[in-house]
N, C-alpha and C positions, 0 to 999 in steps of 0.2 A: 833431878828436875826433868818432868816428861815436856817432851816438846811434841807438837801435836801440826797435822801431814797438813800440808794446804790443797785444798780443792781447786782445779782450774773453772774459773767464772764462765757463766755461761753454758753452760754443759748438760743443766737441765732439761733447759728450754729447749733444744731442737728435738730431745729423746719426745718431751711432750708433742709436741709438734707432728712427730712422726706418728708416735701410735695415736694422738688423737685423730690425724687423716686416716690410720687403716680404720681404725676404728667408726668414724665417719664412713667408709666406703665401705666395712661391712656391714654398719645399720641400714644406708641407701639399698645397699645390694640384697637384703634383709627384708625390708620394707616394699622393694621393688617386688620380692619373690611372695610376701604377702598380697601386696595387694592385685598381683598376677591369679593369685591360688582364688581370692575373693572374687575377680571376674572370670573365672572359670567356672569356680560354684554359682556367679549368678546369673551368667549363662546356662551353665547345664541345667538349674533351677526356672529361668526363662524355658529353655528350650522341653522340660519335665509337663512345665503348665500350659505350652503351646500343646504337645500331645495331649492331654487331658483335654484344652479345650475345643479340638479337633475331633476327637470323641463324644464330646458334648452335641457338637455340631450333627454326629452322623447319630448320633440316638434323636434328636429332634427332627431331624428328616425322616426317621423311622417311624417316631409317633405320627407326623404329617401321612405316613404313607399308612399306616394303619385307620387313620380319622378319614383317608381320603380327600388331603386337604393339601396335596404335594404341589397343586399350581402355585402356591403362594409363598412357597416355603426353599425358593433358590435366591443366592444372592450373598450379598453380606448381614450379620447378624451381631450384637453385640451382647458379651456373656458375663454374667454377674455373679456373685459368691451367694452364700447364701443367706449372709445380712444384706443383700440389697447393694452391694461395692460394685463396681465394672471393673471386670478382672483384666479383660482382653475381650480380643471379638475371635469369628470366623465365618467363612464363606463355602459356602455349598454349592456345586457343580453336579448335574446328574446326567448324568446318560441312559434311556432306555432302549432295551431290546426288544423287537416289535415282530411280530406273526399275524401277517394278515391285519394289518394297522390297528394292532391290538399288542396290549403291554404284556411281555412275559416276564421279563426281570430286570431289575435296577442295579446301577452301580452309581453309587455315593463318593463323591470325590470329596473333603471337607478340608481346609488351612484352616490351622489355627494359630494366633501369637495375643503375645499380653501386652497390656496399654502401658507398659515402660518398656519394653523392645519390642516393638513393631518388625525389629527385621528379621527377629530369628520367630522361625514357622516350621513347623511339620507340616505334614503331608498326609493323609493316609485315605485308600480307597477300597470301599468293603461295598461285595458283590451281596446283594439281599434277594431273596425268592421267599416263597411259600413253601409248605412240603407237600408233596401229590401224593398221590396215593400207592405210587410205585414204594413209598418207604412198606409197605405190606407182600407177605407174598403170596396168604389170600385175604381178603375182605370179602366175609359173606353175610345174606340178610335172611340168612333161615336155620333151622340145626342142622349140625352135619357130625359126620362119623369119618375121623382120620384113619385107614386100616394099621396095622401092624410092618406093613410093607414100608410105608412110607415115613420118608426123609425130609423136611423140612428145614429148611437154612433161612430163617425170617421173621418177620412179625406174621403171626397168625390171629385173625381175628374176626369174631362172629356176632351179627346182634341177637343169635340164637346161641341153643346151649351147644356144645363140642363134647364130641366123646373123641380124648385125642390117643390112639394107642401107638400112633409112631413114632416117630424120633424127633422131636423139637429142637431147633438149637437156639433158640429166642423165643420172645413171651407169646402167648397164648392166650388172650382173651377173649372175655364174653361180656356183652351186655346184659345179660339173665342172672340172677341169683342162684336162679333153679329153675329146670326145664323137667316135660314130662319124656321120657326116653321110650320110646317105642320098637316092637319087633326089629320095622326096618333099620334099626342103628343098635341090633343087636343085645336089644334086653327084653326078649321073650320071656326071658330069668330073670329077675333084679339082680343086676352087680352088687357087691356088700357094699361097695362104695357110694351106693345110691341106699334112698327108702321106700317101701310098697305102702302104700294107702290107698285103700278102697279100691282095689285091682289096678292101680297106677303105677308107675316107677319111678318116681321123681327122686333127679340127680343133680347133683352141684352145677352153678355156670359151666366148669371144665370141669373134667375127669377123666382117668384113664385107668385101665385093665389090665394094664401092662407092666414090663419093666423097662421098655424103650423111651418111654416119655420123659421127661424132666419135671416134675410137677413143682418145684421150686420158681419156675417159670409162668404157672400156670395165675392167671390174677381174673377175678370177678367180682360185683359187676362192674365194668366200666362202663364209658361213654361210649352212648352208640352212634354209628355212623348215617348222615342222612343220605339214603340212594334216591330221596324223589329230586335232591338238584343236579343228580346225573341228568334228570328227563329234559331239564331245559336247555342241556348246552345242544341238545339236535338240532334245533331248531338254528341257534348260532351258528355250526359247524355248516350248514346246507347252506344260509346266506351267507358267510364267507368265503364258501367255495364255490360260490355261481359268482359274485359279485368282489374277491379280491382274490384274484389271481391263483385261487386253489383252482380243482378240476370237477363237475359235477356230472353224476351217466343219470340219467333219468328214468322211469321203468323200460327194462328190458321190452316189453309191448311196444312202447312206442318205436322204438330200431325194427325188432324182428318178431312179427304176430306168434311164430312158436318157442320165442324164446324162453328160456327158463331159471335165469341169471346169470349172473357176471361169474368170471372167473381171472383173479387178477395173480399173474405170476412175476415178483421183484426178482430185477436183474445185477448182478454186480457194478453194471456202469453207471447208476444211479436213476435208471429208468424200470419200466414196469410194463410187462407187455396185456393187451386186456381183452378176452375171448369171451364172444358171447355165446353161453350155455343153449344146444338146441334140445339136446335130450340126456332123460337119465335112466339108468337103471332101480328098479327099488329092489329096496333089500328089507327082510322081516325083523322085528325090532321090537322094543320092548323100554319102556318108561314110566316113570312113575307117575308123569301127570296123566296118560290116556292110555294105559294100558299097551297090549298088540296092536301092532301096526303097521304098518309099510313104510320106510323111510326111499327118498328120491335123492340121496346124496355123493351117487354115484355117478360122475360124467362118463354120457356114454356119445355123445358128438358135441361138437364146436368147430367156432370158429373165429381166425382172429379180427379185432376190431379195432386196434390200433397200437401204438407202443407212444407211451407217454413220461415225459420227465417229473421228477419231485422238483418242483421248484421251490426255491432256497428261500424267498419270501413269503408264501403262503402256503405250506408245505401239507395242505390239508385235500383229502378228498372225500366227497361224497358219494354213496350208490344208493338210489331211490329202490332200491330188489336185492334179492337173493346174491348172497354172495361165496365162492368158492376161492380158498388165500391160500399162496405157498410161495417157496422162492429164498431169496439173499437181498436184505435190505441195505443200499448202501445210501445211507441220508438219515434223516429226524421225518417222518411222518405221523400222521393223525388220518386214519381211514373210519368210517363211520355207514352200517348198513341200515337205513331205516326206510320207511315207508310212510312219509308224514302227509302224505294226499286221501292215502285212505286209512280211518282212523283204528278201522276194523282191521288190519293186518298190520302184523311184526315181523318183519323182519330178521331170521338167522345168518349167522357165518356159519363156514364149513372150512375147518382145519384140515387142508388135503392130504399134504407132505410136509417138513422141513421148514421150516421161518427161520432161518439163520441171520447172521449180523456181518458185514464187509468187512467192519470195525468194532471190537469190543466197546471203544471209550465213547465214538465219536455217531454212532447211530445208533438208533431211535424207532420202534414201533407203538402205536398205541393201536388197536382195534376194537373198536367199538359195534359190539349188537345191539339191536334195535329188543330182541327178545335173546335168545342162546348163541352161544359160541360152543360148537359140538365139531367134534376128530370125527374123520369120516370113516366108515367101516373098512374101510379100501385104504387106512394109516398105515404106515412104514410099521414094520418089526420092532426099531430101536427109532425112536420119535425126539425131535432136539427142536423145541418151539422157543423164541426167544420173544420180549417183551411185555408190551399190559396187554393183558386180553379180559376186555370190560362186556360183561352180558344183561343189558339193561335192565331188562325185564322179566327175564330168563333164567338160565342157568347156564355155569360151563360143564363140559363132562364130554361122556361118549355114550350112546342107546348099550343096550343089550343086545348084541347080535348072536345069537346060538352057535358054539361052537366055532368063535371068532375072539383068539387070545393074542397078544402081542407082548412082546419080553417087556420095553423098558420103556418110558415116556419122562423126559425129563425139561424141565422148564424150568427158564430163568428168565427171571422177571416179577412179573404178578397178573393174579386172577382176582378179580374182582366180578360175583356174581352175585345178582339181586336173590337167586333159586341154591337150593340145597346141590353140590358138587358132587359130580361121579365119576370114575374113569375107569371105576373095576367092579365085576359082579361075581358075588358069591354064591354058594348055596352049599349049608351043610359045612361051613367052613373052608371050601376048596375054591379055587377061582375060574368060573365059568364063563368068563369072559369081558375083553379090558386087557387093561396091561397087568403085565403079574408086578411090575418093579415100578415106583414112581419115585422119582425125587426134585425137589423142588429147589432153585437157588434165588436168594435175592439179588437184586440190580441195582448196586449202589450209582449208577451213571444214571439211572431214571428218577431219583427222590428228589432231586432241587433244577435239575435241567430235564426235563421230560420235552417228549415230542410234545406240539402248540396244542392248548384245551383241553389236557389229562386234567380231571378233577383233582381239586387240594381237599388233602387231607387234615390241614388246618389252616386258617384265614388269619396267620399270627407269620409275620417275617422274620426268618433267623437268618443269619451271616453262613455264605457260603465259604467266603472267601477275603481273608483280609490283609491287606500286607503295605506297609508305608511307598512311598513315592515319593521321588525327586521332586 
């Protein structure tokens, strides 16, 4: 007979008891670590569409600033999907940067957050400009012929055709399809790269002869550049530097009955000392617009007539004459030589010596010709000119002076001339005078912060600078 073991009572129920509390206390603690995980993601998810809608915010101030319609356009704003839903809002804060109480650049401050958390926000503040024309390292309004010598580090670009045989290290265009190439740009011959009709030489927008050039680079036709809104900012540049705090010299007549322009030399301490021209020497010379000549751009007396600072808020000056530039820039300026009393004279610079910079990052030249910006015969050997150098209505270059060579000329920056470019002369292939070496560097410090009233190179705002904020 099996006899069968007794259970003691009760014995179940606490074992239940027990693992049903763990088991309660790891669903809580389960549960707990869920719905922790679910307010993280809908946090992070809030705080994902607060940065969206914070970008939201700083592309509508953009379009504002494009329409020209930015007075209306600060404050709070509220931001919708694209059925029509309100997602969240955001508000726009701006600050501008002013030269001679005039706007150079924005910074966009924008919060954004969504209409179920209002407290979680991002931040972000993006610096917007235009691009000047310093993004180029030449802009020119006529054909030009790049020699073999020369080194280019830039945008190059012409509303004529280019014959580019130097070294390119960026694109290279032309506004022309096709241009007729003449002697003076060295097709006496037809290049094969070009075609002869009817005794003409007609060759591509760009092309080159060479095997220094990059022709992968090379693009035509493009957009041409307009140089008649160069003509209007003179007239700006002269009444805000008589009337906000720039500096303005009037004709040299009116100071000294024999004078014969200015001569302004920048100093390291942020000032600029300014002698008035009594006399020059001329030297014999040679150009393509008038033939033989005499050039007067060599000082041969002065004297000084003042020393003046760049001031930090309207950092512009005017010379109503003739003007003679060299020196160490330490500051952002805008210098401008014109003649706007009488309509029949233009106005040249004359590149004496050296334009150096205090500060690679932090200064700034712009010069502005009325007609040419021309090196003077009497240039250094090895020549280091730094920033924009704009020749209205002119040209940049150097004359032909007979049996007047100089080794190296280099520039960084940009040239911008309305006239066909020269700094060397040949003949016969050899080089009769000018510099034998040229090279060219770009100036990334000048394309979105330039000295005050450097023309823009397009009327479209891109983000200089963008980065979140507390």
């Amino acid at each position: 007979m099996i006899k069968l073991k007794k259970t003691k009572k009760g014995l179940i129920i606490p074992l239940v008891l027990v693992f049903g509390t763990l088991f309660l206390l790891l669903m809580a603690g389960l549960m707990s670590f869920v719905h922790l995980q679910l307010e993280q993601s809908r946090k992070q998810v809030a705080q994902d569409s607060a940065l969206k809608i914070a970008e939201a915010g700083i592309n509508y101030y953009k379009w504002c600033l494009t329409n020209e319609i930015e007075d209306h356009c600060e404050g709070e704003k509220d931001y919708y999907d694209n059925e029509g839903n309100l997602v969240g809002s955001y508000s726009i804060n701006v600050q501008v940067e002013k030269h001679c109480d005039q706007p150079s650049e924005t910074t966009i401050i924008a919060t954004g957050w969504t209409k179920d958390r209002p407290e979680t926000k991002r931040k972000i503040e993006v610096l917007y400009a235009k691009t000047s024309v310093g993004i180029y390292s030449y802009l020119i309004n006529d054909n030009v012929w790049a020699g073999s010598d020369r080194e280019v580090r830039g945008h190059y670009h012409s509303n004529g055709g280019i014959r580019m045989d130097g070294e390119n290290k960026s694109l290279v265009t032309s506004a022309k399809n096709e241009w007729i190439c003449t002697d003076s740009f060295g097709c006496d011959f037809c290049p094969s790269e070009c075609r002869e009709e009817n005794g003409d030489c007609y060759c591509p927008g760009v092309f080159s002869t060479s095997d220094n050039s990059k022709t992968d680079l090379f693009d035509y036709p493009a957009s041409s550049f307009d140089f008649n809104g160069i003509t209007m900012n003179l007239a700006e540049i002269k009444s805000l530097s008589q009337n906000e705090g720039g500096h303005y010299f009037p004709p040299v007549k009116n100071i000294n009955s024999n004078g014969e322009g200015y001569h302004l030399v920048f100093k390291k301490d942020g000032t600029f000392d300014l002698y008035i021209v009594t006399d020059t020497n001329s030297t014999y010379s040679y150009n393509n617009e008038i033939g033989w000549h005499y050039d007067y751009f060599e000082i041969d007396s002065e004297y000084i007539y003042g020393n003046f600072s760049i001031a930090s808020a309207c950092s512009l000056v005017f010379i109503e004459d003739r003007l003679w530039v060299e020196g160490e820039v330490n500051g952002k300026i805008t210098i401008a030589a014109a003649n706007l009393e009488d309509p029949n004279k233009d106005e040249n610079v004359i590149l004496l010596g050296d334009i150096e910079y205090f500060s690679e990052e932090e200064n700034g030249l712009a010069l502005i010709g009325q007609n040419n910006i021309l090196i003077s015969p009497a240039s250094p050997d090895i020549m280091e000119i730094k920033g924009i150098f704009l020749a209205q209505k002119g040209r940049f270059g150097r004359n032909h002076y007979p049996f007047n060579t100089r080794e190296k000329l280099e520039i960084y920056g940009s040239i911008i001339s309305n006239g066909r470019v020269g700094t060397q002369w040949t003949s016969g292939g050899h080089v009769i005078s000018g510099y034998m070496k040229r090279e060219n560097y770009f100036d990334s410090n000048l394309v979105y912060k330039p000295p005050p009233f450097v023309p823009r190179a397009s009327n479209e705002f891109k983000i200089i600078n963008w980065k979140e904020v507390k």
